[in-house]
C-alpha positions as a Markdown table, in Angstrom:
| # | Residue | x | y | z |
|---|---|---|---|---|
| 1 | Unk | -9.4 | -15.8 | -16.8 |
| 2 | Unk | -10.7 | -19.2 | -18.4 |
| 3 | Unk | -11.1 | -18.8 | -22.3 |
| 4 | Unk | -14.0 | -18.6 | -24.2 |
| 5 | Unk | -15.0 | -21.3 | -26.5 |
| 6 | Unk | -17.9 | -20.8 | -29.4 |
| 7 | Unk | -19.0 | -23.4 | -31.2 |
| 8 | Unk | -21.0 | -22.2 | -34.6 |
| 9 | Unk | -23.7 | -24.3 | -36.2 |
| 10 | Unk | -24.4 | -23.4 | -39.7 |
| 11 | Unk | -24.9 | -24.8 | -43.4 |
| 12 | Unk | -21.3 | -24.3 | -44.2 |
| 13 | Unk | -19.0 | -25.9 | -41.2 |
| 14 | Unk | -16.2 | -23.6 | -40.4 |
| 15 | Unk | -13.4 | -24.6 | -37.9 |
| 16 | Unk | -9.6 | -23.7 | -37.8 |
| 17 | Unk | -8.7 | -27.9 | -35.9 |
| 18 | Unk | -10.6 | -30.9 | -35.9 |
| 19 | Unk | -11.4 | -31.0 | -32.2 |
| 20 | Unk | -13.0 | -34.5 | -32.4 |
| 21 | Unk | -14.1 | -37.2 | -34.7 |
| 22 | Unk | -17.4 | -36.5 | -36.4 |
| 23 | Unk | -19.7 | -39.3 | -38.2 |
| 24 | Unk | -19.2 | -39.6 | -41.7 |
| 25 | Unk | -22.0 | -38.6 | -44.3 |
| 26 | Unk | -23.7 | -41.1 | -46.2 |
| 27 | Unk | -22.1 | -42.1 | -49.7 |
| 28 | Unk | -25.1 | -40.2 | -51.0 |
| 29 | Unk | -24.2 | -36.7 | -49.6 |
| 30 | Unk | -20.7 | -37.5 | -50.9 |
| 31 | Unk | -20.2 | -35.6 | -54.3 |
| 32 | Unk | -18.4 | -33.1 | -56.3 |
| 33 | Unk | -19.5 | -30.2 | -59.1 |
| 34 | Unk | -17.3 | -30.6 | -61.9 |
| 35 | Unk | -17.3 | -27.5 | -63.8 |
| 36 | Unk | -15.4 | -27.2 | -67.0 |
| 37 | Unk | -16.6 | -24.0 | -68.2 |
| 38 | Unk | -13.9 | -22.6 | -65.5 |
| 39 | Unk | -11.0 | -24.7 | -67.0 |
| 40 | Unk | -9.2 | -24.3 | -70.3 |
| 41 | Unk | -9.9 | -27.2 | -72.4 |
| 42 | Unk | -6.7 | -29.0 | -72.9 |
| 43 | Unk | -7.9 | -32.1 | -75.1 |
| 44 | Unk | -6.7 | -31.6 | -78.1 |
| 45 | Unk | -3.9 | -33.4 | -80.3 |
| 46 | Unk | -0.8 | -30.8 | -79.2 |
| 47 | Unk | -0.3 | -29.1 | -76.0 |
| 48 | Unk | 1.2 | -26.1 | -78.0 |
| 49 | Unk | 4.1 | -24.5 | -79.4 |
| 50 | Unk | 6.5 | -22.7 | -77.0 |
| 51 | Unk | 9.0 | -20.3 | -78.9 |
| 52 | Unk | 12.5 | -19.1 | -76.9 |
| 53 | Unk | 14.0 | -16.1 | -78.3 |
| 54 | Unk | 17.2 | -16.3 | -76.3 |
| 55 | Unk | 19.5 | -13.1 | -76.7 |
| 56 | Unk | 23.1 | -13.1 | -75.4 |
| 57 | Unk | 24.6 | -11.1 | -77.2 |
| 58 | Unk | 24.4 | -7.2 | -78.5 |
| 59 | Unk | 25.6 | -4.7 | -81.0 |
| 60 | Unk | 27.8 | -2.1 | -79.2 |
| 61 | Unk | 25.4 | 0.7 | -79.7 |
| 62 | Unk | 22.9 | -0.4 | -77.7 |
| 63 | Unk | 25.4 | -0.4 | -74.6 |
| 64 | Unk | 24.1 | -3.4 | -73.3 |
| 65 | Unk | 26.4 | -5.9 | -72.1 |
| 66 | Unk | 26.7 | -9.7 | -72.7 |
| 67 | Unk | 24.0 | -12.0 | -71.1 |
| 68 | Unk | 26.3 | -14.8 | -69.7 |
| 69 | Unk | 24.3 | -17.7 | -68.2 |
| 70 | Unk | 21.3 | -16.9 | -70.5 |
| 71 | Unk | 22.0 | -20.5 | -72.7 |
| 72 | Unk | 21.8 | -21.9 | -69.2 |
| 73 | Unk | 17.6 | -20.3 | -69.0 |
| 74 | Unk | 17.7 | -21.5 | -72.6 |
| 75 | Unk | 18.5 | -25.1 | -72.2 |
| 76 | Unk | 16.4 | -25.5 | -68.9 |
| 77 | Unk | 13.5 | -23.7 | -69.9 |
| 78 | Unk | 13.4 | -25.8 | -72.6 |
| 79 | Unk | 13.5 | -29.2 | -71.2 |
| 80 | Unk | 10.9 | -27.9 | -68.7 |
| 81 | Unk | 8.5 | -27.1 | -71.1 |
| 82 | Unk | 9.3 | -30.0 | -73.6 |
| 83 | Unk | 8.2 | -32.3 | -70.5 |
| 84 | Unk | 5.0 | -30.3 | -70.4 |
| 85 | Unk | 4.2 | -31.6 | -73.6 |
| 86 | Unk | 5.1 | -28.4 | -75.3 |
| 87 | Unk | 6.8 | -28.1 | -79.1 |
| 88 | Unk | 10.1 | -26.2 | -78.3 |
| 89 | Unk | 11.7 | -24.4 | -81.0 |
| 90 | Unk | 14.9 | -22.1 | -79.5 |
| 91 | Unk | 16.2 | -18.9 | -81.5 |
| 92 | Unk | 19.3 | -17.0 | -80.6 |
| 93 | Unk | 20.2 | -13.2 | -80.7 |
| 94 | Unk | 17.2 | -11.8 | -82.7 |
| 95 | Unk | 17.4 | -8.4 | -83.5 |
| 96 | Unk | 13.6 | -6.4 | -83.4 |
| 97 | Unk | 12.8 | -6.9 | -86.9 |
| 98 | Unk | 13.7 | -10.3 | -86.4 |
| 99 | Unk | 11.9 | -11.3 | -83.6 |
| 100 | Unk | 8.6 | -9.4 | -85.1 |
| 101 | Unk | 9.1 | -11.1 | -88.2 |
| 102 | Unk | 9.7 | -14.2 | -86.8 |
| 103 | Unk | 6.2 | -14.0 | -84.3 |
| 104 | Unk | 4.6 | -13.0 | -87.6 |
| 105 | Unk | 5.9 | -15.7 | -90.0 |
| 106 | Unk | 5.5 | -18.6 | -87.8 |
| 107 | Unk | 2.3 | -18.1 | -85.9 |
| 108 | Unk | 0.2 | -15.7 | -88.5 |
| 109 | Unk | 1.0 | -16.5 | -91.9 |
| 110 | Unk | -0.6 | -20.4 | -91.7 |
| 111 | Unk | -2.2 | -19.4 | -88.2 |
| 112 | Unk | -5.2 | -21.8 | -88.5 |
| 113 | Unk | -2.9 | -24.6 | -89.7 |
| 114 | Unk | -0.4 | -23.7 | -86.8 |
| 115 | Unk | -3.0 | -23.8 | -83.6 |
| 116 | Unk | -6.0 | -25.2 | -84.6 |
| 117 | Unk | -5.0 | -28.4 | -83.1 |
| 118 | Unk | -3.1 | -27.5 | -80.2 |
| 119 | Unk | -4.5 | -26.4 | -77.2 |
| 120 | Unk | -2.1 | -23.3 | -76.0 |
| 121 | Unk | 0.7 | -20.9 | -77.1 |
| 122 | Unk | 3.8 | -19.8 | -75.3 |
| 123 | Unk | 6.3 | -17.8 | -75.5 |
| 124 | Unk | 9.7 | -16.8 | -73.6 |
| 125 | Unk | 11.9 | -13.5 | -73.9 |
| 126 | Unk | 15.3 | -13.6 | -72.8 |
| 127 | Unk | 16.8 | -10.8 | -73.2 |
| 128 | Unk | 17.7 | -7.0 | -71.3 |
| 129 | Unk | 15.0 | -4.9 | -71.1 |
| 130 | Unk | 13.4 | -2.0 | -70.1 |
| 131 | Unk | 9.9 | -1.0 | -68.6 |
| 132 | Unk | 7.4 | -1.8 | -71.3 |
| 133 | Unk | 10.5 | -3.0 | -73.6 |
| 134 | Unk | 12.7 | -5.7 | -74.5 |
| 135 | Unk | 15.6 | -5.6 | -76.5 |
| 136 | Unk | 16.5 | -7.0 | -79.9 |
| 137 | Unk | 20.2 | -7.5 | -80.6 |
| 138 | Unk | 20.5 | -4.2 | -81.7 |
| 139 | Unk | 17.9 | -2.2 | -79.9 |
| 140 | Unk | 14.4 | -1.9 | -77.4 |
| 141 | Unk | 11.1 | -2.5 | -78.9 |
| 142 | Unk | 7.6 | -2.7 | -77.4 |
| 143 | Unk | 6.5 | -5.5 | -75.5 |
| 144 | Unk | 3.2 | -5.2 | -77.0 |
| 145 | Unk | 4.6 | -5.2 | -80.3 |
| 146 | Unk | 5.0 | -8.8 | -80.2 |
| 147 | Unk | 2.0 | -9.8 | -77.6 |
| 148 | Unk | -0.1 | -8.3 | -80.1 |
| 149 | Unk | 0.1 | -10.4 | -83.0 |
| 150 | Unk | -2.0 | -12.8 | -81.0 |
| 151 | Unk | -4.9 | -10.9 | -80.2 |
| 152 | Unk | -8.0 | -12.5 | -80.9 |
| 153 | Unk | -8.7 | -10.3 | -84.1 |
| 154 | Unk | -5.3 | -11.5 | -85.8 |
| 155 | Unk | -4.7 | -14.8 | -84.4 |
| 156 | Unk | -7.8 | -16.2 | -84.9 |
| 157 | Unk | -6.7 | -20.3 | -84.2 |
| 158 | Unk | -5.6 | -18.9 | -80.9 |
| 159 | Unk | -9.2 | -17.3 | -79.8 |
| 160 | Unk | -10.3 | -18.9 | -76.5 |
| 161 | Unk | -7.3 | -20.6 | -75.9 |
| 162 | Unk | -4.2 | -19.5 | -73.4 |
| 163 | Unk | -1.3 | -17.2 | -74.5 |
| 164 | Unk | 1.3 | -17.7 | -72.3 |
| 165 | Unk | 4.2 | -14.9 | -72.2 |
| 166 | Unk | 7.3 | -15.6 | -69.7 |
| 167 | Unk | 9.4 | -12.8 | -69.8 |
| 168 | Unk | 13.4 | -12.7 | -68.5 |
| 169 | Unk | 13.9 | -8.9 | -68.4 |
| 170 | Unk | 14.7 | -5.9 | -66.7 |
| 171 | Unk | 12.0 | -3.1 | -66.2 |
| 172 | Unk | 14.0 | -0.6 | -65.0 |
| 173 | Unk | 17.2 | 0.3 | -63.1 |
| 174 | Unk | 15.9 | 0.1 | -59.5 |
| 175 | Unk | 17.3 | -2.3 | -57.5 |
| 176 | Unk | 14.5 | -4.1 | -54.3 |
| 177 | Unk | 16.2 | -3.6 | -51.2 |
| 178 | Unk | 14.0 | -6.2 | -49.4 |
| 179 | Unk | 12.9 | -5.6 | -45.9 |
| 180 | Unk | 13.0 | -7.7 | -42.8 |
| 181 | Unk | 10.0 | -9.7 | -41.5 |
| 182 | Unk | 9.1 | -11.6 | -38.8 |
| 183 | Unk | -16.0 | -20.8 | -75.1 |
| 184 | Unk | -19.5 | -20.6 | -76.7 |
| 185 | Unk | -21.5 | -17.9 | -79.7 |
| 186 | Unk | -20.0 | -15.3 | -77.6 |
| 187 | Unk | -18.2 | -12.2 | -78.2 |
| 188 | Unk | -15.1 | -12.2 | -75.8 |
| 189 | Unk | -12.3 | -9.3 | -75.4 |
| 190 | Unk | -9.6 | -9.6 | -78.4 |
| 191 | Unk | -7.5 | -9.5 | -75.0 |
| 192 | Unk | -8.9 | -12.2 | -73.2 |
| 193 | Unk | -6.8 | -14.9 | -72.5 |
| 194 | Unk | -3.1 | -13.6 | -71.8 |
| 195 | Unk | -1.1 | -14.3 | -69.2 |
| 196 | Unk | 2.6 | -12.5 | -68.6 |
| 197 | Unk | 4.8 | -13.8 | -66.0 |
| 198 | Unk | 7.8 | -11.0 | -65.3 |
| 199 | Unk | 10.9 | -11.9 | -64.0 |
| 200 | Unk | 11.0 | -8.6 | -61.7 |
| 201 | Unk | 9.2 | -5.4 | -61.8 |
| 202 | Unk | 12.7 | -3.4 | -61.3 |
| 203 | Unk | 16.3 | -4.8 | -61.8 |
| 204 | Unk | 16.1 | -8.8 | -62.7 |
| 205 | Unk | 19.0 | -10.7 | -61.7 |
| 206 | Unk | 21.2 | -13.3 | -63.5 |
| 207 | Unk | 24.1 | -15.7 | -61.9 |
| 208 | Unk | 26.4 | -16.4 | -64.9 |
| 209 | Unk | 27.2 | -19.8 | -64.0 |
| 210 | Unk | 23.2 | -20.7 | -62.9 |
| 211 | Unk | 21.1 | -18.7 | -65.1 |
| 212 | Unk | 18.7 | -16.2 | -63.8 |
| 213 | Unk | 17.0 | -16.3 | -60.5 |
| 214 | Unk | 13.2 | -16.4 | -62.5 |
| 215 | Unk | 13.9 | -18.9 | -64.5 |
| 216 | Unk | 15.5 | -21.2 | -62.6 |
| 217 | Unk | 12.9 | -21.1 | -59.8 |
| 218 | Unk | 10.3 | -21.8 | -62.6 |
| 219 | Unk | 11.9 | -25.0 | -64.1 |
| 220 | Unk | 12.1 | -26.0 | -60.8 |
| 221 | Unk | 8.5 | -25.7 | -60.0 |
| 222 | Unk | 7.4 | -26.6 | -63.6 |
| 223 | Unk | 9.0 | -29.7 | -63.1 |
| 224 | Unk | 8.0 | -31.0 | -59.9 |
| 225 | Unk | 4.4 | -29.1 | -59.9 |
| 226 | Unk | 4.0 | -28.5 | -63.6 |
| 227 | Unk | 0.9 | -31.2 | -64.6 |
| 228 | Unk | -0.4 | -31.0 | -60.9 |
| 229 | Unk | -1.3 | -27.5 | -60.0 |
| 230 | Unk | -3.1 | -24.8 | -62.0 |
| 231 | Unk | -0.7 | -21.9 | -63.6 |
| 232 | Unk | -1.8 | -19.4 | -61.0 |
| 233 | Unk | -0.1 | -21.9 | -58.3 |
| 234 | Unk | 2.5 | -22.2 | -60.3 |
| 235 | Unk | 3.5 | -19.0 | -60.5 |
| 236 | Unk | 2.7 | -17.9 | -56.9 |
| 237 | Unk | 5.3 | -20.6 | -55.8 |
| 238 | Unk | 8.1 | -19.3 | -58.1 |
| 239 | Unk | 7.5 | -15.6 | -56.6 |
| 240 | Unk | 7.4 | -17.6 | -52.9 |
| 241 | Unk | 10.7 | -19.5 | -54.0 |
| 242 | Unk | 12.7 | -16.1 | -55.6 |
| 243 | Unk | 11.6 | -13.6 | -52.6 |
| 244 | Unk | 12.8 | -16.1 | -50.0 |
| 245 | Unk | 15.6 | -18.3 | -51.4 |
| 246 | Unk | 17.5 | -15.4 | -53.2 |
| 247 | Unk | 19.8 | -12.2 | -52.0 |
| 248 | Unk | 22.4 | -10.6 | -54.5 |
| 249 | Unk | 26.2 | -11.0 | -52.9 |
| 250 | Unk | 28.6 | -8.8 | -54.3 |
| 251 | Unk | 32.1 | -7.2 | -53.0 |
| 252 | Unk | 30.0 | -3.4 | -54.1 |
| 253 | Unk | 27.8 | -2.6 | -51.1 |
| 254 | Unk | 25.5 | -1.2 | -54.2 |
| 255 | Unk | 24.6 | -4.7 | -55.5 |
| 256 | Unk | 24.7 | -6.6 | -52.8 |
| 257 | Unk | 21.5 | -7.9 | -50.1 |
| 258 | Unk | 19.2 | -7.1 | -52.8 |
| 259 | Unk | 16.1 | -8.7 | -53.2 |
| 260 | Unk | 13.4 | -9.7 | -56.1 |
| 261 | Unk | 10.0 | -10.5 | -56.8 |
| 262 | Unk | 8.7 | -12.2 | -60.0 |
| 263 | Unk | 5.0 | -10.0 | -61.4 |
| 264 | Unk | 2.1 | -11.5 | -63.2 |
| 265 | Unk | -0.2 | -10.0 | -65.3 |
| 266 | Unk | -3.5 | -12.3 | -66.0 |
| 267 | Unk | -6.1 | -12.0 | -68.4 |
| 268 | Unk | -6.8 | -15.5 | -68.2 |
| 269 | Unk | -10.9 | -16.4 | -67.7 |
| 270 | Unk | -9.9 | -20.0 | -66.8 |
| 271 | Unk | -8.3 | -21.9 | -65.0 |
| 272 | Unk | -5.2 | -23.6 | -67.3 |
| 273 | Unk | -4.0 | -27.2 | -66.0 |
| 274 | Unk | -1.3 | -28.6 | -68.2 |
């Protein structure tokens, strides 16, 4: 039976291949809506400050064990960033009070000195973790114990602008067996404005020698895509390059041909180009 072939005129062209050359529109018809209410405003004198807490190694009561190849997420992550434009500052094994007080002392105590001029914030957790916690050197905290400092009601440099959280943690003990397939005078939320990117919603895997599978698939991106595409691009590549170019191999049939998936949590209400 000959196919069918339906051709659609309408105000807004639609068509899956260009069948055949059409005339081009005058230079007059030939323009494009910029919009920057929809995209963060990145001019101003810093990009931001992006602070690694990097934790390796833990006291034996927590009966976590050491993080090898975590200095390798440390060192990459920071060149990455660093060629973003960001201000890189790196602290190692941080226990909880430390990493609160350190959140608290370098980004609250002169907040308006410390972000007025700079146009984002970041931050990166490396460390084990557990669902809704990550670990200090000698114990699990909340998550939101730290993301909270920079709410818009206490971090009040920082209202507007992006808060970026990358976080290198388990959230829980299940492994992902994979399966085969073919700003204006308005009030905004003191939430607004957070973005979380998780390495793995379950177990998050590391490779001593190469660093973890998250972070290494997001240096790689940040550096070839970083000031090109907008964060949300970003980050869907990195899960498109960890579900597809990773599988655990291990001589225990319990660890091995396992899979991962980075999450993201947004709360972004623009679109953030570095």
């Amino acid at each position: 039976m000959p196919g069918l072939l339906f051709l659609i005129q309408s105000k807004t062209p639609v068509c899956s291949k260009k069948i055949k050359e059409q005339p081009k529109p005058s230079l007059s018809n030939q323009y494009r809506i910029v919009t920057p209410t929809f995209q963060y405003n990145m001019d101003y004198k810093k990009v931001g400050k992006c602070i690694i807490i990097n934790n390796k190694n833990f006291e034996d009561k927590t009966g976590m064990g050491t993080r090898n190849g975590t200095d390798k997420d440390a060192g990459d992550l920071a060149k990455s960033f660093k060629n973003l434009g960001f201000e890189v500052i790196i602290y190692n094994d941080r226990s909880r009070d430390d990493m609160e007080k350190l959140l608290k002392s370098v980004f609250l105590v002169a907040a308006e000195e410390n972000h007025s001029d700079a146009a984002c914030f970041a931050c990166i957790l490396l460390s084990h973790g557990e669902e809704g916690l990550i670990y200090g050197t000698d114990g699990p905290m909340a998550i939101k114990s730290l993301t909270a400092l920079f709410r818009g009601d206490k971090c009040k440099s920082l209202i507007g602008k992006p808060k970026l959280f990358f976080i290198q943690a388990c959230r829980g003990s299940e492994f992902d067996e994979g399966i085969q397939t073919d700003s204006g005078p308005i009030q905004i939320p003191v939430e607004a404005d957070f973005l979380f990117a998780y390495s793995h919603s379950y177990y998050s895997w590391r490779n001593p020698g190469r660093g973890s599978w998250f972070v290494q698939s997001l240096c790689s991106v940040l550096n070839e895509h970083g000031k090109q595409l907008e964060i949300m691009q970003i980050l869907t590549r990195v899960n498109y390059v960890v579900a597809t170019n990773f599988e655990s191999q291990s001589d225990d049939p319990r660890f091995s041909e396992k899979k991962q998936i980075p999450c993201v949590v947004s709360m972004l209400t623009k679109e953030l180009y570095f």
